[in-house]
C-alpha positions as CSV (number, residue, x, y, z in Angstrom):
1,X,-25.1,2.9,-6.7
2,X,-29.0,2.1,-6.5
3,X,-30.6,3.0,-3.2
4,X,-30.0,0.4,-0.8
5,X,-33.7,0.6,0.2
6,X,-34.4,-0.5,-3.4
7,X,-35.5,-4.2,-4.3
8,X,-33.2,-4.3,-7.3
9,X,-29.7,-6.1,-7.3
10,X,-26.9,-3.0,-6.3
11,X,-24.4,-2.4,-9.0
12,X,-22.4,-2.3,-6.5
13,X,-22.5,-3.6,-2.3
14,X,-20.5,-1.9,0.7
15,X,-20.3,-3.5,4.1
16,X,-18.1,-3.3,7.5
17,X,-17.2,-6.8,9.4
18,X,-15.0,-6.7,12.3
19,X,-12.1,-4.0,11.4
20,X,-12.3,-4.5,7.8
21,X,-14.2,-2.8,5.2
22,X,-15.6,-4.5,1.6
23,X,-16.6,-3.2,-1.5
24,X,-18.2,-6.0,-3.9
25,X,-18.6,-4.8,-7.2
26,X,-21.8,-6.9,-8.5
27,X,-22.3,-6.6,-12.0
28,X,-21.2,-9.8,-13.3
29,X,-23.6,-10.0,-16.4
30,X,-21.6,-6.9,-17.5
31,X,-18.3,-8.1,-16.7
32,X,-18.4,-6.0,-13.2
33,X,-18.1,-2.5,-15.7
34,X,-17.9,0.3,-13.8
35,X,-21.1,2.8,-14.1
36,X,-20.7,6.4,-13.0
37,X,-23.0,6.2,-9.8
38,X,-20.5,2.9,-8.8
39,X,-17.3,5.4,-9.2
40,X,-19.0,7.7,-7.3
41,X,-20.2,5.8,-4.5
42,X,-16.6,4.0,-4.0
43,X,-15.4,7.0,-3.8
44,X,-17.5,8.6,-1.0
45,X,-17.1,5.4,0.9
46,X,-13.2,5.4,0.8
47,X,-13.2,9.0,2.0
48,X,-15.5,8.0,4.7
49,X,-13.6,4.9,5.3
50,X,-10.1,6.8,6.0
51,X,-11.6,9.0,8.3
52,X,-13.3,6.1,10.5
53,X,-10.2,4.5,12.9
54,X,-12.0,1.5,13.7
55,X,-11.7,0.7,10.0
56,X,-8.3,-0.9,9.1
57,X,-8.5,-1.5,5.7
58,X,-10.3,-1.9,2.9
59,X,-11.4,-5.4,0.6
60,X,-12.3,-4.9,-3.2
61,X,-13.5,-7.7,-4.9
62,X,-16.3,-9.2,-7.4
63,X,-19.3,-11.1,-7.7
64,X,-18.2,-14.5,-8.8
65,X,-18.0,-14.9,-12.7
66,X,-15.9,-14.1,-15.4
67,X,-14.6,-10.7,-14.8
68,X,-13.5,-8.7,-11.6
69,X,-13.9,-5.8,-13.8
70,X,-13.4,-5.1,-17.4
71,X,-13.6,-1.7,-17.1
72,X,-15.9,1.2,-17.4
73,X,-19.4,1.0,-19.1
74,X,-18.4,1.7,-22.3
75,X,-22.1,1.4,-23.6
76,X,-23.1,4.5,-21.4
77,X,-20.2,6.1,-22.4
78,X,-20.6,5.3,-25.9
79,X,-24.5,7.0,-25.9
80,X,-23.4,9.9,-23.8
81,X,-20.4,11.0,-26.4
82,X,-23.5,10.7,-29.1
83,X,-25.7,12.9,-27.0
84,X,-24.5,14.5,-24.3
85,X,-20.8,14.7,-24.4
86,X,-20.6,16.8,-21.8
87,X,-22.0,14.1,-19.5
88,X,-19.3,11.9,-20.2
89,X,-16.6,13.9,-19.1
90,X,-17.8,14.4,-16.0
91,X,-17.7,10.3,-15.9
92,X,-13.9,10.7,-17.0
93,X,-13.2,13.6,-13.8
94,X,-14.8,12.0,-11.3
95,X,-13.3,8.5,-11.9
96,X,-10.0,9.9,-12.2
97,X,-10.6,11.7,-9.1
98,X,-10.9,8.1,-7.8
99,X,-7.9,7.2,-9.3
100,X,-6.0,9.8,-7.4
101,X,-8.3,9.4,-4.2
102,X,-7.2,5.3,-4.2
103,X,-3.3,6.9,-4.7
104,X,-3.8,9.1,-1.7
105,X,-5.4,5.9,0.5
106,X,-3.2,5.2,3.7
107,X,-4.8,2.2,4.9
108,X,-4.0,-1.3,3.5
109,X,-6.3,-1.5,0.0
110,X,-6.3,-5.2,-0.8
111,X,-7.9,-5.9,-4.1
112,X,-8.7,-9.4,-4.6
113,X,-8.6,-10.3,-8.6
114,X,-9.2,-13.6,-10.5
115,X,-10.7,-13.3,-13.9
116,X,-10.8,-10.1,-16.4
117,X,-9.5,-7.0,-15.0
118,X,-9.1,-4.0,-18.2
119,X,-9.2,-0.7,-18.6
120,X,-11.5,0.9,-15.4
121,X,-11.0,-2.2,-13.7
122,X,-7.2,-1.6,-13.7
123,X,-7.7,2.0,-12.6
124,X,-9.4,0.9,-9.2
125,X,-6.8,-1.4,-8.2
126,X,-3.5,-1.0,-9.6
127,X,-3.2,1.9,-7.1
128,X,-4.6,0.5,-3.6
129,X,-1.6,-0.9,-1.7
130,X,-1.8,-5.0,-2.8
131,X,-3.6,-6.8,-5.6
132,X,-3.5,-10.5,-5.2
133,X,-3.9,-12.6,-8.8
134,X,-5.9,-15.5,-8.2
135,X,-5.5,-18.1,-10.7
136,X,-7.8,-16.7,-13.4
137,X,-6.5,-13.3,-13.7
138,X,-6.3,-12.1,-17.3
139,X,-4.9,-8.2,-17.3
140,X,-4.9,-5.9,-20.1
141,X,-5.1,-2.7,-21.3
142,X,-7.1,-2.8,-24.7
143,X,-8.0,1.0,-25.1
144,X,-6.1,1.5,-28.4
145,X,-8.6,-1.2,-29.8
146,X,-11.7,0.9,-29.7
147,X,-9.9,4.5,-31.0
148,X,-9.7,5.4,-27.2
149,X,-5.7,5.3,-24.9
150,X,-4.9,3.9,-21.6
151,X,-6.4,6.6,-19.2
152,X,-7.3,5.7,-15.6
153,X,-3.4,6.5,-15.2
154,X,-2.8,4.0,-17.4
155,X,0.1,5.4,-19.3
156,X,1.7,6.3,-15.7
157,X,1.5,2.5,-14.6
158,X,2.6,0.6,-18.0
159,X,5.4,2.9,-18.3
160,X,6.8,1.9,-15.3
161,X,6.5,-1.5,-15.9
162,X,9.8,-3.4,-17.0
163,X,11.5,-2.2,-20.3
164,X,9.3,-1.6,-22.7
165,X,6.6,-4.1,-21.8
166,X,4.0,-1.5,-21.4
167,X,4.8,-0.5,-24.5
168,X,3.9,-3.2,-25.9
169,X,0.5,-3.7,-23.9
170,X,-0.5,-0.6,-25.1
171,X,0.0,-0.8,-28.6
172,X,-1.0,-4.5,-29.1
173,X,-4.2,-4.4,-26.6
174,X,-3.0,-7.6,-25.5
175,X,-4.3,-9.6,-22.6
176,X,-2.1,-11.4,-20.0
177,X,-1.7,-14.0,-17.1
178,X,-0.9,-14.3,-13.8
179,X,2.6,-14.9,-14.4
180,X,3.0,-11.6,-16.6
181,X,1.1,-10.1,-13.9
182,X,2.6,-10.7,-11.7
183,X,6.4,-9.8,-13.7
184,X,5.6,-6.6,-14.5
185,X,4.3,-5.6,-10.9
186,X,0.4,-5.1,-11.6
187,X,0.1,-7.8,-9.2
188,X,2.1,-7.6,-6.0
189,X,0.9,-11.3,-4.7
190,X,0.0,-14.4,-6.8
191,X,-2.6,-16.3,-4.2
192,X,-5.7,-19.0,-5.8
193,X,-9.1,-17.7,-5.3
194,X,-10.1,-20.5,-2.6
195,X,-7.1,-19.0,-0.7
196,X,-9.2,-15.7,-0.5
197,X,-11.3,-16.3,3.1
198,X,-7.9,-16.3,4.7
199,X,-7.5,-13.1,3.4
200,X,-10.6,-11.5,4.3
201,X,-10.7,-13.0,8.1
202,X,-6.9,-11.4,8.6
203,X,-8.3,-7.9,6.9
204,X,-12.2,-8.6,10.1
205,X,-9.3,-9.0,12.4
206,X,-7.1,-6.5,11.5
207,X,-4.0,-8.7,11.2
208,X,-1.0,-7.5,9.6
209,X,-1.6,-8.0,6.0
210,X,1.9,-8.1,4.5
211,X,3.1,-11.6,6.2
212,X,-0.4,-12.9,5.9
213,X,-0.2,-12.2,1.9
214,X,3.3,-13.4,1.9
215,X,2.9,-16.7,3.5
216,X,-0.3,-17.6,1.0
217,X,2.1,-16.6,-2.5
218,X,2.9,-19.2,-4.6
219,X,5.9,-18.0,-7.1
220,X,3.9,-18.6,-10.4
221,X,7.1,-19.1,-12.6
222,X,8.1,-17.0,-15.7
223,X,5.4,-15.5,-18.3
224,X,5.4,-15.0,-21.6
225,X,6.7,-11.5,-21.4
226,X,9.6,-12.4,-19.1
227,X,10.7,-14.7,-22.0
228,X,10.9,-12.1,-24.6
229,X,11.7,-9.3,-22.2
230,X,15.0,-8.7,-24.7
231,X,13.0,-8.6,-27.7
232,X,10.1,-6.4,-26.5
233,X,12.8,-4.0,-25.7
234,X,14.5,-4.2,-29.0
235,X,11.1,-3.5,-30.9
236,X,9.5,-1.0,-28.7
237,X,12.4,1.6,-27.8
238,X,11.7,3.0,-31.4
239,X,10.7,6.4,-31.5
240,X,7.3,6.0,-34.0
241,X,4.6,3.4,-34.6
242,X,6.2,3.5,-38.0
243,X,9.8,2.3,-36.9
244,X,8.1,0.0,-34.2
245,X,6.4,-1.8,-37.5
246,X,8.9,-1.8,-39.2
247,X,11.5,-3.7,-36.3
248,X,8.8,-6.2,-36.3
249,X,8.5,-6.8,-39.9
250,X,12.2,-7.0,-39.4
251,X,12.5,-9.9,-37.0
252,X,13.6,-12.9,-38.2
253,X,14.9,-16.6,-36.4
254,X,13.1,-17.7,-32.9
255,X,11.0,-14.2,-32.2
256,X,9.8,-14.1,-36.2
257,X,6.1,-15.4,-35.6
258,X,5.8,-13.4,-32.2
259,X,6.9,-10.5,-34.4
260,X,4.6,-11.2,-37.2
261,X,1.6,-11.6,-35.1
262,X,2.1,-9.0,-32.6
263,X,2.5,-6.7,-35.5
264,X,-1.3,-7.8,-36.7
265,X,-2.1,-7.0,-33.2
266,X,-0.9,-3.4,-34.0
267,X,-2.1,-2.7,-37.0
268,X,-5.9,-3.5,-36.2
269,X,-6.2,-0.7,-34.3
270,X,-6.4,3.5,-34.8
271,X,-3.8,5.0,-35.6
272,X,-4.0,8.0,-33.8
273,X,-5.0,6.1,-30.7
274,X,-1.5,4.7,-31.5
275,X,0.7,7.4,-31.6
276,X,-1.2,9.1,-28.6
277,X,-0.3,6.1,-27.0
278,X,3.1,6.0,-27.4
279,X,3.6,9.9,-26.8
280,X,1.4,9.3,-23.6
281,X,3.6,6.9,-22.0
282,X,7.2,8.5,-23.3
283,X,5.8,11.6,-21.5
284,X,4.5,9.9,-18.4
285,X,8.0,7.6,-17.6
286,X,9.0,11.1,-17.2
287,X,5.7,12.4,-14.8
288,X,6.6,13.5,-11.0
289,X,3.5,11.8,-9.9
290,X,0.3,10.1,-10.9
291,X,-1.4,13.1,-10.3
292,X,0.4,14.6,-13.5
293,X,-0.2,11.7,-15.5
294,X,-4.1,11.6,-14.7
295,X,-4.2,15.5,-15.8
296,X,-2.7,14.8,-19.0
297,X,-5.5,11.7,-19.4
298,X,-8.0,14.3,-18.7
299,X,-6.6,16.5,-21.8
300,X,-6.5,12.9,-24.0
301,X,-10.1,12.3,-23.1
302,X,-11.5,15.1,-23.4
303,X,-10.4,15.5,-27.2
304,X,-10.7,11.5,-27.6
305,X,-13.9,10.6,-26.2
306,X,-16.1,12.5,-28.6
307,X,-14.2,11.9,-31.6
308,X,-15.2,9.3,-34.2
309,X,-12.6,6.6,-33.3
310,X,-14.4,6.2,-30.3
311,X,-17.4,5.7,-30.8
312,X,-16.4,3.9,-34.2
313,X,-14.7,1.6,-31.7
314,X,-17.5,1.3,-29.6
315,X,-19.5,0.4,-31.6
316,X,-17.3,-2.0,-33.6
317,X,-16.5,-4.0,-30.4
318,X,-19.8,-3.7,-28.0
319,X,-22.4,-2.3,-30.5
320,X,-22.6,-3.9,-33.6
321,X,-19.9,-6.6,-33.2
322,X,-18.6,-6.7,-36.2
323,X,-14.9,-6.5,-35.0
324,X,-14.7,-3.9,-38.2
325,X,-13.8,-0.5,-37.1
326,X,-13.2,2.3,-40.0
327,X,-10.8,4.1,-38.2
328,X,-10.8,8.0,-39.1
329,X,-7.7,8.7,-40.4
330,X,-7.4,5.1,-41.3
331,X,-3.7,4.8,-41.4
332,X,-0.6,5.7,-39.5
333,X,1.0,8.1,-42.6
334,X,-2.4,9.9,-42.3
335,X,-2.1,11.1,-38.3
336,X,0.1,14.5,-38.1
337,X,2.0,15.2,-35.4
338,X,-0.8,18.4,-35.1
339,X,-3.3,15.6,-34.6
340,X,-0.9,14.1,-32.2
341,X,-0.1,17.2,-30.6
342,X,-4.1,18.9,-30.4
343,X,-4.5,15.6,-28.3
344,X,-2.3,17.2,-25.4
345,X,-3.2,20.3,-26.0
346,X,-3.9,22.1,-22.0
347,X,-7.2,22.8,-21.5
348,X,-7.6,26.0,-19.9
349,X,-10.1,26.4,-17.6
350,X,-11.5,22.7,-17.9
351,X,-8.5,21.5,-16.8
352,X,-9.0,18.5,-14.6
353,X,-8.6,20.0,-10.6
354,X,-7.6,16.6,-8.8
355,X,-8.5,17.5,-5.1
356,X,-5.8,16.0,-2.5
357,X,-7.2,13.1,-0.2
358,X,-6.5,14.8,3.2
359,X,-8.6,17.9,2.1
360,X,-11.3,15.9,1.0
361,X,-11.2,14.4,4.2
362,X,-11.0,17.1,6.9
């Protein structure tokens, strides 16, 4: 975060009203993306903010605009893997020491989300203790797109997610509405964004926030993935990309153009980032707790983030635009499961050293 002394805009703004306290991330011309001084001052002020009693809870929201966050600042990180790659995985510890810190938070966490909310952005919400969907909510977790996986504890939350749906989030990239929000339990309340000063006044005075959230819910009917619910789990229970492919390719009758463009969808993107993917969340629907899962993302990005898919992805996507990535190796028969496997690989004494929120506290 800047210095609040500063004249310039803050990246992000922290402030305390009545028994609540709000963090407003306010970067809005770049979609809210998280920078590494903004992961690093949320997380100071939640550990200060858990140790304060007059504090009851905690408000996260966004700048008006498109986004309430899509994610980290996947420029920065894209110049720090070319330069100083060491640099960026000190961005990847501490924010998934955040991750783990947000896990750890006892007091009501009440993230308020209506527009874009990806990768990062998922990571500093999913795991406070509500996220209301306003009306504009689009989720996703697109990491496969740019040669990258769904860290953040990413493969931890879509796994758990109903059937295979996460599954199929993480391989297509695919973006999604309130309803599927709402369906596969990202969001826990479904609330319109003029609803949300009703919200904050309970959280200044402290009221209980379950039956305030629960009287303001509006039931926002069945999404798209709640339709096909059968069929994404048909598909996405293979055991390889390959086989997943090749179920689509498969489909015939009512699900044959769903199967024909979410295979598209699958084959745009890296194929290592695609088998990582899968492996990661096969092996996280079996992880005892997040804190497991965000040690194995630590292993994933420390391999990933300076490889070439990356930054090819990067660039492809925020760089150049061109929407063209050359992935490196550029097809699925090309990954080994030793390329797979090296991905996972422990790291020895760089492995990530999540510190428990009560410690950091006291």
């Amino acid at each position: 975060m800047n210095d609040q002394s500063s004249p310039r805009t803050l990246d992000v703004i922290f402030r305390e009203e009545g028994r609540a306290a709000f963090i407003t991330l306010n970067r809005p011309h770049a979609l809210n993306a998280l920078t590494h001084d903004m992961i690093s001052s949320c997380n100071r002020q939640y550990l200060k903010w858990a140790a304060q009693p007059k504090v009851y809870g905690v408000v996260l929201e966004a700048a008006p605009g498109r986004a309430f966050c899509g994610g980290g600042d996947i420029r920065a990180l894209f110049a720090q893997a070319q330069h100083d790659p060491a640099k960026g995985l000190s961005f990847f510890r501490d924010e998934y020491q955040h991750n783990w810190t947000l896990e750890c938070f006892i007091k009501p966490n009440v993230a308020l989300i209506d527009g874009i909310v990806m990768g990062g952005g998922v990571g500093i919400s999913a795991f406070g203790t509500h996220r209301v969907a306003g009306e504009n909510i689009r989720f996703a977790m697109p990491e496969t797109t740019i040669g990258f996986f769904p860290d953040v504890g990413g493969g931890y939350l879509l796994s758990r997610f109903p059937g295979e749906s996460g599954t199929y989030l993480a391989l297509t990239g695919k973006a999604v509405g309130r309803a599927d929000a709402f369906y596969l339990g990202f969001a826990t309340h479904c609330i319109d964004a003029a609803a949300f000063d009703a919200i904050r006044r309970a959280m200044i005075e402290s009221d209980p926030i379950d039956p305030v959230l629960d009287a303001l819910h509006r039931d926002p009917g069945d999404g798209e993935i709640a339709r096909r619910q059968a069929v994404i789990d048909r598909v996405f229970s293979a055991e390889s990309v390959e086989e997943i492919l090749a179920r689509l390719d498969a489909e015939r009758g009512a699900a044959a153009d769903w199967a024909r463009e979410t295979a598209a969808l699958i084959r745009r993107n890296a194929p290592l980032s695609l088998k990582v993917a899968l492996r990661q969340l096969r092996l996280a629907r079996r992880a005892s707790s997040l804190k497991e899962a965000l040690v194995t993302d630590f292993r994933l990005a420390s391999r990933m983030a300076p490889a070439p898919d990356f930054r090819e992805g990067v660039r492809a996507a925020v760089i150049d635009k061109d929407r063209a990535p050359k992935w490196t190796p550029a097809t699925l028969a090309d990954v080994s499961p030793e390329m797979v496997e090296t991905c996972f690989a422990p790291l020895g004494a760089d492995e990530l050293q999540l510190q428990d929120h009560w410690r950091l506290v006291d």
